[in-house]
Backbone as CSV, one residue per row, in Angstrom:
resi,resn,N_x,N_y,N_z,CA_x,CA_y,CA_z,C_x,C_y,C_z
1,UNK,0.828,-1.186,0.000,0.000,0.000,0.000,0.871,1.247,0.000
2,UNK,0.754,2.446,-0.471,1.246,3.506,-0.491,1.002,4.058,0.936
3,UNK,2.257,5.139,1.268,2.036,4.987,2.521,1.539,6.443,2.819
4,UNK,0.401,6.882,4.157,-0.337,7.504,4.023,-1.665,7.938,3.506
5,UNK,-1.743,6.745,2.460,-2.847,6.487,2.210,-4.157,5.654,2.850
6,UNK,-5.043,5.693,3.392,-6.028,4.897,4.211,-6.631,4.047,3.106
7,UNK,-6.940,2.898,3.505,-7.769,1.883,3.161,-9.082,1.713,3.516
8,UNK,-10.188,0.700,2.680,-11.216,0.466,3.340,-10.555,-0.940,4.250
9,UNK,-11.439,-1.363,5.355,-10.866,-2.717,5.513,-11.831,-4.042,4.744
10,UNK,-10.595,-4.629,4.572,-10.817,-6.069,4.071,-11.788,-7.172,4.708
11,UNK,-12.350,-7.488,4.177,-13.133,-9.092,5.010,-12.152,-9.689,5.751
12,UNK,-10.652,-10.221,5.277,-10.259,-11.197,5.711,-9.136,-10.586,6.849
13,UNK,-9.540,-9.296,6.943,-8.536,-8.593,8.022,-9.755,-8.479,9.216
14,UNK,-10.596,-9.005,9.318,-11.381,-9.267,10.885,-10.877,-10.377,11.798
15,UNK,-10.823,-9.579,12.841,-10.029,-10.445,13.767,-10.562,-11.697,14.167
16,UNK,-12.002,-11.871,14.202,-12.987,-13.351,14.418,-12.361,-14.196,13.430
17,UNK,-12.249,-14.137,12.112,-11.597,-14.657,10.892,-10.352,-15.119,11.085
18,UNK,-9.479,-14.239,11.254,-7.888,-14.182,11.594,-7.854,-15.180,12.785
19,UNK,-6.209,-16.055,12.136,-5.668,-16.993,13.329,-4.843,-15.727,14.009
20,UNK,-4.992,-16.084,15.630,-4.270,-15.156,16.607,-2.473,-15.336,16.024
21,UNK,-1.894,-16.087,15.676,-0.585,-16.287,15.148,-0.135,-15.469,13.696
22,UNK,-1.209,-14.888,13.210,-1.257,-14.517,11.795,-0.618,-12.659,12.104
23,UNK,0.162,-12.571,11.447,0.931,-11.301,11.718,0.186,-10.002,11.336
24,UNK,-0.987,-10.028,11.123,-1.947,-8.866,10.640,-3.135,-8.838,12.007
25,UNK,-3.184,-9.940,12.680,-4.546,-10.108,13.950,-4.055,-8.846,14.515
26,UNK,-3.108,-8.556,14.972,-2.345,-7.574,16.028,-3.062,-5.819,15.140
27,UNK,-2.851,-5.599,13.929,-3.365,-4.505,13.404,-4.662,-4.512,13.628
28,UNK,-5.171,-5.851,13.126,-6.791,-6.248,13.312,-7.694,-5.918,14.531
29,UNK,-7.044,-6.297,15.343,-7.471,-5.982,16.845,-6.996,-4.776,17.519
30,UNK,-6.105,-3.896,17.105,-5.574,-2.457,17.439,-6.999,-1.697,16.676
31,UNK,-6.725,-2.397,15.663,-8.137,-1.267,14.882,-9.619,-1.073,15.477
32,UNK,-10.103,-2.503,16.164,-10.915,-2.580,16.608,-11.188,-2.249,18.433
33,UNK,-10.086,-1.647,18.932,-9.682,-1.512,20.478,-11.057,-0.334,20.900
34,UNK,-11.110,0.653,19.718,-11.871,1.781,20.371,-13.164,1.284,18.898
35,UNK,-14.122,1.562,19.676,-15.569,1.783,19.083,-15.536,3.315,18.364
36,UNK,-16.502,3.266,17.113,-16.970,4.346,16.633,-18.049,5.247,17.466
37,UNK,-18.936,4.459,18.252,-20.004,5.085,18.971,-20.841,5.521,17.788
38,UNK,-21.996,6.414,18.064,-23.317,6.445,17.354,-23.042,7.069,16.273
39,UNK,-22.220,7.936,16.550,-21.688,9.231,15.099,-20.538,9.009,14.914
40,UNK,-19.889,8.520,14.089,-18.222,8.260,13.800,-17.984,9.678,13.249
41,UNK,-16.662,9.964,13.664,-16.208,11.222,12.597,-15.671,11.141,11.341
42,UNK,-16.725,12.688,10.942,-17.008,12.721,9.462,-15.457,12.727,8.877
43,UNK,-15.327,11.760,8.222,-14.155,11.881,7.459,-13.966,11.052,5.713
44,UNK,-13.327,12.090,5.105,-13.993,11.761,3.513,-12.977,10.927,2.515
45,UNK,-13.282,10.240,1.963,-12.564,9.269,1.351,-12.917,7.858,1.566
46,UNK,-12.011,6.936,1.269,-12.513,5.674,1.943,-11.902,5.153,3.561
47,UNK,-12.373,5.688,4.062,-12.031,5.305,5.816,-12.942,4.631,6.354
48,UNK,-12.401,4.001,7.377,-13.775,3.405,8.141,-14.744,4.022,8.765
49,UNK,-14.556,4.848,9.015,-15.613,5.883,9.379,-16.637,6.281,8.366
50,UNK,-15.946,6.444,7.819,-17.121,6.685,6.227,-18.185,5.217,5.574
51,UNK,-17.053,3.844,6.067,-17.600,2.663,5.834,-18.452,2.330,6.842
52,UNK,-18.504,3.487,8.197,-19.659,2.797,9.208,-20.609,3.852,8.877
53,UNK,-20.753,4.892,8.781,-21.650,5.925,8.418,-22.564,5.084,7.427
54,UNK,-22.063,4.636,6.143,-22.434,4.358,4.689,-23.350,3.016,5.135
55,UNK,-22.675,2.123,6.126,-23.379,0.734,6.648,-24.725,1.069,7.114
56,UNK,-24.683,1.810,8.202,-25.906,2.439,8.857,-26.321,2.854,7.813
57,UNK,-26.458,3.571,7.288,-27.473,4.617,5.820,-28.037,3.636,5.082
58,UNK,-27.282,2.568,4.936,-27.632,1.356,3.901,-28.579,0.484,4.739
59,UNK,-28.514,0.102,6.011,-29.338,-0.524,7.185,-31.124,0.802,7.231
60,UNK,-30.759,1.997,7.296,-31.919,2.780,7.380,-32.495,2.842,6.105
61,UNK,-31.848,2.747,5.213,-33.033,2.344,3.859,-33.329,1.146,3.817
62,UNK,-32.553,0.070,4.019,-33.865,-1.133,4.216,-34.457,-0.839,4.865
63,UNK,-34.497,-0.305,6.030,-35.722,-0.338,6.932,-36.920,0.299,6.317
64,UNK,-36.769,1.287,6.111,-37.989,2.339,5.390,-38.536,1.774,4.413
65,UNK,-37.815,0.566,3.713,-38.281,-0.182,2.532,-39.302,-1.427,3.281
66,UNK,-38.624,-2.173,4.154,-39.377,-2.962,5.033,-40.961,-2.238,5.141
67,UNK,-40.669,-0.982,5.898,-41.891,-0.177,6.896,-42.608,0.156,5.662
68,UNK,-42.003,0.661,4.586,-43.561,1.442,3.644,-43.922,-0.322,2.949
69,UNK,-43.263,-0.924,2.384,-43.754,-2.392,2.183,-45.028,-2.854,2.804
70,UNK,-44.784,-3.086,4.331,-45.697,-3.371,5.550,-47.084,-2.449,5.014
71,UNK,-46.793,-1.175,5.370,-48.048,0.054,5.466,-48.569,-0.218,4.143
72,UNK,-47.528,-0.115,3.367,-48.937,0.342,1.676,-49.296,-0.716,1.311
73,UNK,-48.610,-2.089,1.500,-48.965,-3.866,1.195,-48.880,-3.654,-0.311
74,UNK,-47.491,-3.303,-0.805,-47.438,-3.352,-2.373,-45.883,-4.096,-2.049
75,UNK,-45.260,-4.838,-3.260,-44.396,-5.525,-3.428,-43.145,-4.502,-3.172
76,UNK,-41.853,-4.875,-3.224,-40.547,-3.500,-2.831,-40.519,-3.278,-3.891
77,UNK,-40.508,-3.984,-4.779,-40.075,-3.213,-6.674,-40.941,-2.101,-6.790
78,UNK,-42.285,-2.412,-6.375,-43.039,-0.881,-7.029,-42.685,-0.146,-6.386
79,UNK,-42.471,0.194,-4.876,-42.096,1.072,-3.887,-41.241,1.399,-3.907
80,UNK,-39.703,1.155,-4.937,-38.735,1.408,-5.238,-38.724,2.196,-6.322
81,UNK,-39.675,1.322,-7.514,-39.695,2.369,-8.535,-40.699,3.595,-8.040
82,UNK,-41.652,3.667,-7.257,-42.019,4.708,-7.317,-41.045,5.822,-6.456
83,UNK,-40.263,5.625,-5.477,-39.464,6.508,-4.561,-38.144,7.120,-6.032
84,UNK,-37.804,6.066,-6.856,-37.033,6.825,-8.143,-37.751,7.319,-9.379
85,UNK,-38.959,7.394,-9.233,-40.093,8.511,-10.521,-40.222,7.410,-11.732
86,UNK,-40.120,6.181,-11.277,-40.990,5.157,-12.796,-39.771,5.083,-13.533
87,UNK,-38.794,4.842,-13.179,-37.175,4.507,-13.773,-37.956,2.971,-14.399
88,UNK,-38.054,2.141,-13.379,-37.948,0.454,-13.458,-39.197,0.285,-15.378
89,UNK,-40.265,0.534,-14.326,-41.467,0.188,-15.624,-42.978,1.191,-15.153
């Protein structure tokens, strides 16, 4: 990696994944020592902070997709195409 440059992280750099003997667990688990808490700071590019912000945002639109699904009892495709103006059909 170029240095100074931030990464997103990898799947296979989670420490549950990772053998404790594997010379990357130690970064793995430094990274994970402190929590983001509810609001991570805003920071732009690909950081993890930006990858937990983006997770949550992606978790609150399913939901709203779930909830108007439930309320209006129409399938998610129409409720999708209608929230993007009749893109689909």
């Amino acid at each position: 990696s170029v240095t100074g440059v931030q990464t997103c992280p990898l799947p296979f750099t989670d420490p549950l994944l990772l053998d404790p003997s594997s010379p990357s667990y130690d970064r793995a688990m430094a990274r994970n020592s402190e929590p983001f808490g509810y609001l991570p700071a805003l920071k732009f590019g690909i950081t993890e902070e930006a990858e937990a912000i983006n997770g949550r945002l992606a978790m609150l639109g399913i939901f709203a997709l779930i909830m108007a699904t439930a309320i209006e009892q129409k399938p998610m495709l129409d409720i999708v195409n209608e929230w993007i103006g009749g893109a689909y059909f």
